[in-house]
PASE-632524 format. One line per field, with one value per atom (N, C-alpha, C, O): z, x, y; chain; residue number from 1; atom name; residue in three letters. Coordinates in pm, 1 decimal, decimal comma, padded with zeros to 6 digits. Each point is the difference from the previous one (the first is absolute). Example, Ala and Ser with C-alpha at 12.3 -4.5 7.8 and 13.67 -1.06 7.14 Angstrom:
2
w: (00780,0;00000,0;00000,0;00066,5;-00138,5;00006,0;00073,0;00016,9)
u: (01319,0;-00089,0;00090,0;00103,6;-00138,6;00082,0;-00077,0;00050,9)
v: (-00569,0;00119,0;00120,0;-00001,9;00106,9;00119,0;00109,0;00110,8)
c: (A;A;A;A;A;A;A;A)
k: (1;1;1;1;2;2;2;2)
a: (N;CA;C;O;N;CA;C;O)
r: (ALA;ALA;ALA;ALA;SER;SER;SER;SER)
This chain:
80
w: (00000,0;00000,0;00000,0;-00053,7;00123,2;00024,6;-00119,2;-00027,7;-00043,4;-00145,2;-00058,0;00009,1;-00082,2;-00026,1;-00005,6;-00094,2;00261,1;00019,7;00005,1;00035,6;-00051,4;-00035,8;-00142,2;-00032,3;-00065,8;-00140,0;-00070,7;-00121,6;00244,4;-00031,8;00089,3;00122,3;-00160,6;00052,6;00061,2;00073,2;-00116,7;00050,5;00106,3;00070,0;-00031,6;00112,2;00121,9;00023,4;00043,2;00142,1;00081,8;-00041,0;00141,5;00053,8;00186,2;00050,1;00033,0;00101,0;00058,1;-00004,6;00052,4;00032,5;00118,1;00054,8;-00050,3;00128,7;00001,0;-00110,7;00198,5;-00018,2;-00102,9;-00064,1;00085,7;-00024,2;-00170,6;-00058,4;-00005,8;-00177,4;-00048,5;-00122,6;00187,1;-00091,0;-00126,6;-00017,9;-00051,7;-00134,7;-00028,4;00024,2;-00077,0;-00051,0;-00055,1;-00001,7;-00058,3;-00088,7;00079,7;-00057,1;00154,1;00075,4;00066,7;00002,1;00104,5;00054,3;00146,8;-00043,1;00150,3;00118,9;00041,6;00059,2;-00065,7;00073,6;00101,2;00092,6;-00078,9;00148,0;00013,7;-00087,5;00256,2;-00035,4;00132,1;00086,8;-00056,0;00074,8;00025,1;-00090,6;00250,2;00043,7;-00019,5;00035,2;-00103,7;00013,0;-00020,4;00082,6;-00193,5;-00073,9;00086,3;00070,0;-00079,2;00069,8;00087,3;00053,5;-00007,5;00097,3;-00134,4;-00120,2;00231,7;-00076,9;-00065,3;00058,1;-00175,3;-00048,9;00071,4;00053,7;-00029,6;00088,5;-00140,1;-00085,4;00057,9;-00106,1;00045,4;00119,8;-00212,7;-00003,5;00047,7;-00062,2;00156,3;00035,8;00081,1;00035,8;00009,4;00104,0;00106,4;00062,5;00002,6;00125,7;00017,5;00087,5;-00175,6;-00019,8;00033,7;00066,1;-00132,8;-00003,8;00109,1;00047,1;00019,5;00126,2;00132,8;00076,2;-00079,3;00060,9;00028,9;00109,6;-00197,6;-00047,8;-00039,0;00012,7;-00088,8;-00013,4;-00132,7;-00022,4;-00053,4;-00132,2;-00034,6;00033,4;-00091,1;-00008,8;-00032,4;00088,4;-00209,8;-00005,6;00101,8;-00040,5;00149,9;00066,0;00064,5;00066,5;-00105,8;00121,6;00105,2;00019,7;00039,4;00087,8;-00005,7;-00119,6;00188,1;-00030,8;00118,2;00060,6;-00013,1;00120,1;-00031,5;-00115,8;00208,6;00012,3;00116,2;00107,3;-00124,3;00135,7;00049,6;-00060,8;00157,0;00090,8;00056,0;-00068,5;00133,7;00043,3;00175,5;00056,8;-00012,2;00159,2;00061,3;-00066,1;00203,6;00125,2;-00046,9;-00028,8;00042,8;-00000,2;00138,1;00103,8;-00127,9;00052,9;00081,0;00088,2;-00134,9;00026,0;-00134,5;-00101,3;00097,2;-00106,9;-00025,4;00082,2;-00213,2;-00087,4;-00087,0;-00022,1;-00035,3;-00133,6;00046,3;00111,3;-00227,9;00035,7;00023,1;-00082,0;00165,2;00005,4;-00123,3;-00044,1;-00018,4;-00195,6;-00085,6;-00072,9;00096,6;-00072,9;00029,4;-00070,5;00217,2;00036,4;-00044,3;-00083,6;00097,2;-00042,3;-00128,9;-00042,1;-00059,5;-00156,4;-00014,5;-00081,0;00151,5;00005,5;00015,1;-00066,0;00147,3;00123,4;-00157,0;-00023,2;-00070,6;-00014,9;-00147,2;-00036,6;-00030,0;-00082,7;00002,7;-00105,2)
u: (00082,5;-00082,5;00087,5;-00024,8;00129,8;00079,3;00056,8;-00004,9;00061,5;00080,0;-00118,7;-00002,9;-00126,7;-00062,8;-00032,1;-00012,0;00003,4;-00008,5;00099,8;-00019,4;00109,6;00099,0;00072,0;00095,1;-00204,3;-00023,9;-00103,8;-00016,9;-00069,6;-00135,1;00031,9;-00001,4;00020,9;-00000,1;-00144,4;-00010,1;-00077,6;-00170,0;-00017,0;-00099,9;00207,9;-00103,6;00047,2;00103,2;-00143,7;-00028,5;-00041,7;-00103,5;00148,9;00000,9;00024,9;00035,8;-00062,1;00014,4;00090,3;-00049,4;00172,1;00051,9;00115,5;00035,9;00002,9;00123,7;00107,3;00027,7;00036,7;00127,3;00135,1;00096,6;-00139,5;00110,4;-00019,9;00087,4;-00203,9;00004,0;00020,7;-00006,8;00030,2;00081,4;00105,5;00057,3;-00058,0;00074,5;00052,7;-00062,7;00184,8;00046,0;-00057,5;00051,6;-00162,2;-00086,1;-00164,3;-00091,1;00084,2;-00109,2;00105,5;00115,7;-00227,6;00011,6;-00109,4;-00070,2;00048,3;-00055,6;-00069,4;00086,0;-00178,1;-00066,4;-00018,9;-00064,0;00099,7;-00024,0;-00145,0;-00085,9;00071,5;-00160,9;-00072,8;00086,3;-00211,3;-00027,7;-00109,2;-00076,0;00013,2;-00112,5;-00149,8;-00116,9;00182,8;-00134,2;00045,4;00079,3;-00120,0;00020,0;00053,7;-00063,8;00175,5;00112,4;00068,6;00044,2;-00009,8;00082,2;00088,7;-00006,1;00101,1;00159,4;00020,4;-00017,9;00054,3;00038,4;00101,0;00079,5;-00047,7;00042,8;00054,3;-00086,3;00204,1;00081,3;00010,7;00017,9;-00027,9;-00019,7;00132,3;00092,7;-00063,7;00090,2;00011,5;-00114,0;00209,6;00007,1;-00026,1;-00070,8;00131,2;-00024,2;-00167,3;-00076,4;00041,8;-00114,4;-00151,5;-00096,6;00115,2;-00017,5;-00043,9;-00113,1;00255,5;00026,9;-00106,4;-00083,2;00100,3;-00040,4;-00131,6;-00046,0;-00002,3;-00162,5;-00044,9;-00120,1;00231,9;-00014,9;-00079,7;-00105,8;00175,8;-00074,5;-00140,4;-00047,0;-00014,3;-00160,9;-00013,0;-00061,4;00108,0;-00055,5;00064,9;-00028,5;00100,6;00042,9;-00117,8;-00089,0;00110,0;-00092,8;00066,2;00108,6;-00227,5;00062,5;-00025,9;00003,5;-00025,9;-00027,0;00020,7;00106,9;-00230,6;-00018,2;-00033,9;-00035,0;00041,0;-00007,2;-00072,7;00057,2;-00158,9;-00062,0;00106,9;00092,2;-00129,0;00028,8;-00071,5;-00100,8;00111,7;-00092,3;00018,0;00101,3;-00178,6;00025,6;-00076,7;-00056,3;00066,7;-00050,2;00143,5;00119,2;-00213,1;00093,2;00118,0;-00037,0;00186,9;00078,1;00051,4;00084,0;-00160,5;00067,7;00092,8;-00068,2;00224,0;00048,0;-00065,5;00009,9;-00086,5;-00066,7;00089,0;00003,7;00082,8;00081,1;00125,2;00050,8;-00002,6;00165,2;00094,1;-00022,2;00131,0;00042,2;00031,7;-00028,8;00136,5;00048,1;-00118,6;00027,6;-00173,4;-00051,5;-00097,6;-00071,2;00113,9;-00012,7;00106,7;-00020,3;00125,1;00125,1;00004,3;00019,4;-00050,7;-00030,2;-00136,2;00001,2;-00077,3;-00143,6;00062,6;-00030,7;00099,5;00026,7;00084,7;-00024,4;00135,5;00088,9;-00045,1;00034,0;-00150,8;-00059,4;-00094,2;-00039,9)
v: (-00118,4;00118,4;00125,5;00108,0;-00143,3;00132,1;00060,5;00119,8;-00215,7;00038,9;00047,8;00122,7;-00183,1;00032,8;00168,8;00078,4;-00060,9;00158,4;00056,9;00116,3;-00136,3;00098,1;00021,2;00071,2;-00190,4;00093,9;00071,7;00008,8;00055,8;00042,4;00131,9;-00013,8;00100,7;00139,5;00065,9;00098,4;-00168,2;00022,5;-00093,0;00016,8;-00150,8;-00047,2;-00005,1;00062,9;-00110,9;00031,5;-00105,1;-00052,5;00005,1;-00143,4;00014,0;00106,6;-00232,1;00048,4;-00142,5;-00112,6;00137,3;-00155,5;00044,8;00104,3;-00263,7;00011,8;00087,7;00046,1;-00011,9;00051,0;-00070,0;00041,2;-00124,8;-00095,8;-00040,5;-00064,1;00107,1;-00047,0;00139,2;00009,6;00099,9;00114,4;-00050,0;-00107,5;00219,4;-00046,0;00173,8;00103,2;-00119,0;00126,5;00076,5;00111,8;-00126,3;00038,4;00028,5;00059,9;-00099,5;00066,7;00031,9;-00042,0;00200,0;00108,2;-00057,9;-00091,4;00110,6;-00046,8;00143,9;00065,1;-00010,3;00088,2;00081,4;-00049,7;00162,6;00057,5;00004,4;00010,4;-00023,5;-00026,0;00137,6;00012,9;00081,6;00002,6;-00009,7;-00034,1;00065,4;-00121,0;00130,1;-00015,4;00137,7;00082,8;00128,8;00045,2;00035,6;00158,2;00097,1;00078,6;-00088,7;00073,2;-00021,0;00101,7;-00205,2;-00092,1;00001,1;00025,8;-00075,7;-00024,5;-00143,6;-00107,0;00122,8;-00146,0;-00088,7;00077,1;-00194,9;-00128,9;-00062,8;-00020,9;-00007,2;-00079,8;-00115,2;-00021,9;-00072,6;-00145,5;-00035,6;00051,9;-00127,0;-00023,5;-00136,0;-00029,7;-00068,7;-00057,7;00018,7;-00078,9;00214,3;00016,0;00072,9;-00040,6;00140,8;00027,1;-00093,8;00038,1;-00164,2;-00103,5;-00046,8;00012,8;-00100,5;-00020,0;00110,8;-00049,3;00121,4;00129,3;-00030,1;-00032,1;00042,6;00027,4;00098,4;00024,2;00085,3;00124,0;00005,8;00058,9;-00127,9;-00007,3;-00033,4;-00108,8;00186,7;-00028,4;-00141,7;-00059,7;-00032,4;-00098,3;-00131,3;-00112,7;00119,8;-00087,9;-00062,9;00053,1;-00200,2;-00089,2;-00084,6;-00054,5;00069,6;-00110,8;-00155,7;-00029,0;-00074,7;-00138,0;-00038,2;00007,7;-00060,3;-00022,0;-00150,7;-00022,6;-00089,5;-00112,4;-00060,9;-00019,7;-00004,4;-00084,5;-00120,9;-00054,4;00041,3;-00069,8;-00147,4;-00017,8;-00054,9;-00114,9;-00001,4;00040,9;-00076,7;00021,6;00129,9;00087,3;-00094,5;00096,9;00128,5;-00010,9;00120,7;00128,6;-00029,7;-00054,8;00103,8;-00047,0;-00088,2;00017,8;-00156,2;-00054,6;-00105,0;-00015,7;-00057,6;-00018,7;-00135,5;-00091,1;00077,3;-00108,4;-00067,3;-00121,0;00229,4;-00081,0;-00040,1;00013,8;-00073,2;-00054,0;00101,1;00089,1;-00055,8;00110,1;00073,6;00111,3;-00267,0;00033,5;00085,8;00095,3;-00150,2;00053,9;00147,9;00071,6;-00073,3;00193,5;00038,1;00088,0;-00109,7;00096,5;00038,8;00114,0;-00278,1;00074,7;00127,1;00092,6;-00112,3;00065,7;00176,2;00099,3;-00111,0;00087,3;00106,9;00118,4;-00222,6;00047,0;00107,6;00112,5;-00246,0;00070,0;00103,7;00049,8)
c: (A;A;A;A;A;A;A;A;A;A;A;A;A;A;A;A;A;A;A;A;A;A;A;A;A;A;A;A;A;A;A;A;A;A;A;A;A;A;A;A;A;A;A;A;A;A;A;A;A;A;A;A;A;A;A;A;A;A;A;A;A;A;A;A;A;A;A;A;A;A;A;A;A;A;A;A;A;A;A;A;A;A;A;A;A;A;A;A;A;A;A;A;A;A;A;A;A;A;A;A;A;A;A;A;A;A;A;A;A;A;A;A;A;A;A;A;A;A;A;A;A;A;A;A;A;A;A;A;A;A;A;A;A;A;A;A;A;A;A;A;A;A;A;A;A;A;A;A;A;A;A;A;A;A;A;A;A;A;A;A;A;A;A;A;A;A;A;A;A;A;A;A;A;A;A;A;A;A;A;A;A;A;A;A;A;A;A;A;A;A;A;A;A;A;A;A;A;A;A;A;A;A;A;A;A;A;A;A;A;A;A;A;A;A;A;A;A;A;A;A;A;A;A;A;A;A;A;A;A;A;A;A;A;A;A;A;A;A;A;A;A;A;A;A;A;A;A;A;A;A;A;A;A;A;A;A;A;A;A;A;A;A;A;A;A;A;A;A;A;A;A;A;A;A;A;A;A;A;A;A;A;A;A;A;A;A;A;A;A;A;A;A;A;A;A;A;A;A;A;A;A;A;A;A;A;A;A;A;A;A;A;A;A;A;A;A;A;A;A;A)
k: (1;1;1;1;2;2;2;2;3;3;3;3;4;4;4;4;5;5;5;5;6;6;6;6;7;7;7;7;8;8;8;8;9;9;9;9;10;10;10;10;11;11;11;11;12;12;12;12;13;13;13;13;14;14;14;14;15;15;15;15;16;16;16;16;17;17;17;17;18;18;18;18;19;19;19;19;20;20;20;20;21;21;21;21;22;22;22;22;23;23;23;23;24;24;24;24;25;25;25;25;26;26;26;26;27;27;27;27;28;28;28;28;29;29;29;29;30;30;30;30;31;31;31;31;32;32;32;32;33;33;33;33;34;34;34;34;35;35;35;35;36;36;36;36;37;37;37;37;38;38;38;38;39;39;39;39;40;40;40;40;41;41;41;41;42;42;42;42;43;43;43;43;44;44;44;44;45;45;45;45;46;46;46;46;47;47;47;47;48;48;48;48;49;49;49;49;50;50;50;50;51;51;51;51;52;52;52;52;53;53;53;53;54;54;54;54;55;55;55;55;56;56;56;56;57;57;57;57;58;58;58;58;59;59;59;59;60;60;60;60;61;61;61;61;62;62;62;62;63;63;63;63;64;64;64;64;65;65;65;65;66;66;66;66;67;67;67;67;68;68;68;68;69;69;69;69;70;70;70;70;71;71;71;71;72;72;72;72;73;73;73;73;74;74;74;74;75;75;75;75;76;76;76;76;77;77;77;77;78;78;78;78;79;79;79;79;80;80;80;80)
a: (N;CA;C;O;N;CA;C;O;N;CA;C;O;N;CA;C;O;N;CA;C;O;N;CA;C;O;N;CA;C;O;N;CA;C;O;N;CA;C;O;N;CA;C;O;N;CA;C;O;N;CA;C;O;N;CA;C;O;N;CA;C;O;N;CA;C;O;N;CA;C;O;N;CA;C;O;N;CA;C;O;N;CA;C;O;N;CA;C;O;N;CA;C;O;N;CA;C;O;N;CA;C;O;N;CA;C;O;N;CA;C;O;N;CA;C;O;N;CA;C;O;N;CA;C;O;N;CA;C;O;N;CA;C;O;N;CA;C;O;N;CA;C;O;N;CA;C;O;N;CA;C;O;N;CA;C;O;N;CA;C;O;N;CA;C;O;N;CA;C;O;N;CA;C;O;N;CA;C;O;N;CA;C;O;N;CA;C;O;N;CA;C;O;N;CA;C;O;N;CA;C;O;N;CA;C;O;N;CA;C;O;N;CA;C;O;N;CA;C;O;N;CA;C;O;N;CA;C;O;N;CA;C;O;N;CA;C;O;N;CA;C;O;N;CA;C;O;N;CA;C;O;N;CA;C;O;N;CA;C;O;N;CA;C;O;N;CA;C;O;N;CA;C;O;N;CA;C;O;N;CA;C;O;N;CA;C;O;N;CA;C;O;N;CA;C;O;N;CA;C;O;N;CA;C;O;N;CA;C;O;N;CA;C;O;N;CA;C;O;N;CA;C;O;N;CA;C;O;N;CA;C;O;N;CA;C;O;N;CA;C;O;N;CA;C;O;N;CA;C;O;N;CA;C;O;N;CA;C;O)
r: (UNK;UNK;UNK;UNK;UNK;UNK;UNK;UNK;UNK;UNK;UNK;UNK;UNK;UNK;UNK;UNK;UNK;UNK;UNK;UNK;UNK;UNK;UNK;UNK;UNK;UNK;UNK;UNK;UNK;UNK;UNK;UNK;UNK;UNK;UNK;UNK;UNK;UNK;UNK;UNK;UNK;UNK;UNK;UNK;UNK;UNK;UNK;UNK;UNK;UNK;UNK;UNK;UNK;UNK;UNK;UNK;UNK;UNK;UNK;UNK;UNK;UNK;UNK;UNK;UNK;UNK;UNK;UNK;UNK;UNK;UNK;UNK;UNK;UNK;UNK;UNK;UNK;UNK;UNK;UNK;UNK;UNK;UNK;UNK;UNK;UNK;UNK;UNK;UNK;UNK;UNK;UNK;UNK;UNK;UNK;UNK;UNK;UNK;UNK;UNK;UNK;UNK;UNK;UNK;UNK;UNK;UNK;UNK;UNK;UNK;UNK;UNK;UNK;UNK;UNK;UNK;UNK;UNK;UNK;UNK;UNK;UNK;UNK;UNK;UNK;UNK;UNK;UNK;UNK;UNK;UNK;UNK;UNK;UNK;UNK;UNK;UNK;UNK;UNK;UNK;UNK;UNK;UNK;UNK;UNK;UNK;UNK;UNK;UNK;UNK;UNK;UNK;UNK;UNK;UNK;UNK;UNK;UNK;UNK;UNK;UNK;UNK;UNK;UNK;UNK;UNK;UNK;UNK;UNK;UNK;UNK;UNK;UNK;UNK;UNK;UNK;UNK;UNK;UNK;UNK;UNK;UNK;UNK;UNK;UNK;UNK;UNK;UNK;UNK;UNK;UNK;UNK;UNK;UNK;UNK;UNK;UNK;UNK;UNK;UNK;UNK;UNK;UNK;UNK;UNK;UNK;UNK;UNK;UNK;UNK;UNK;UNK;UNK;UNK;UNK;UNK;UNK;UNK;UNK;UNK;UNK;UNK;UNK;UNK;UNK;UNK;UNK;UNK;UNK;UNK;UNK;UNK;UNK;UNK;UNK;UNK;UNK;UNK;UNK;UNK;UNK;UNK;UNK;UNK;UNK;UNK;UNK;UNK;UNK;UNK;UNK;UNK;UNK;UNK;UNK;UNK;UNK;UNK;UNK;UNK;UNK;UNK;UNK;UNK;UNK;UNK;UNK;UNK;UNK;UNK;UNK;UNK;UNK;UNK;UNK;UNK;UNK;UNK;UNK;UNK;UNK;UNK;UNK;UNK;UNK;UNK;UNK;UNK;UNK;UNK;UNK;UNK;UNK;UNK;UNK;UNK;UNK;UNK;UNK;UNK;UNK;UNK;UNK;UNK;UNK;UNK;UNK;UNK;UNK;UNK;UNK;UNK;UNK;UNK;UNK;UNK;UNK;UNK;UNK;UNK)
C-alpha cells in the first residue's frame, strides 16, 4: 500500500509508524482549529500527544487484583 502511495501525489492513507517510505510524508496533526500541530513522531506517539494515538487495552480473566495468569504471560501483556 505504501509504495503504492507514494506514487500518487493525490492520496492519502492512514498506517503504522513503521511502513513509512521515502516517498510518503507523515502528518502533523491537531485535535481542534487553532491548537498547535503535534508531529508524528515516536515519542509523540508514545506520549499520547498525537491525535491519532490509541491505546489497546486487554481484558483480563480473574477477580480485580488478584494474579490469575502465568506470570510469563503478564509480563508479555504488561510489556505489550
Amino acid at each position: 500500500m505504501m509504495a503504492g502511495l507514494g506514487n500518487d501525489k493525490y492520496a492519502i492513507a492512514y498506517s503504522g509508524i513503521r511502513e513509512r517510505t521515502p516517498q510518503v510524508k507523515a502528518l502533523a496533526l491537531s485535535v481542534r482549529d487553532g491548537a498547535p500541530y503535534i508531529p508524528f513522531s515516536l515519542e509523540t506517539v508514545a506520549n499520547r500527544s498525537y491525535p491519532l494515538a490509541g491505546r489497546c487495552t486487554l481484558p483480563q480473566p480473574g477477580a480485580a487484583g488478584k494474579p490469575q495468569l502465568d506470570p510469563e504471560i503478564a509480563e508479555f501483556l504488561r510489556f505489550i
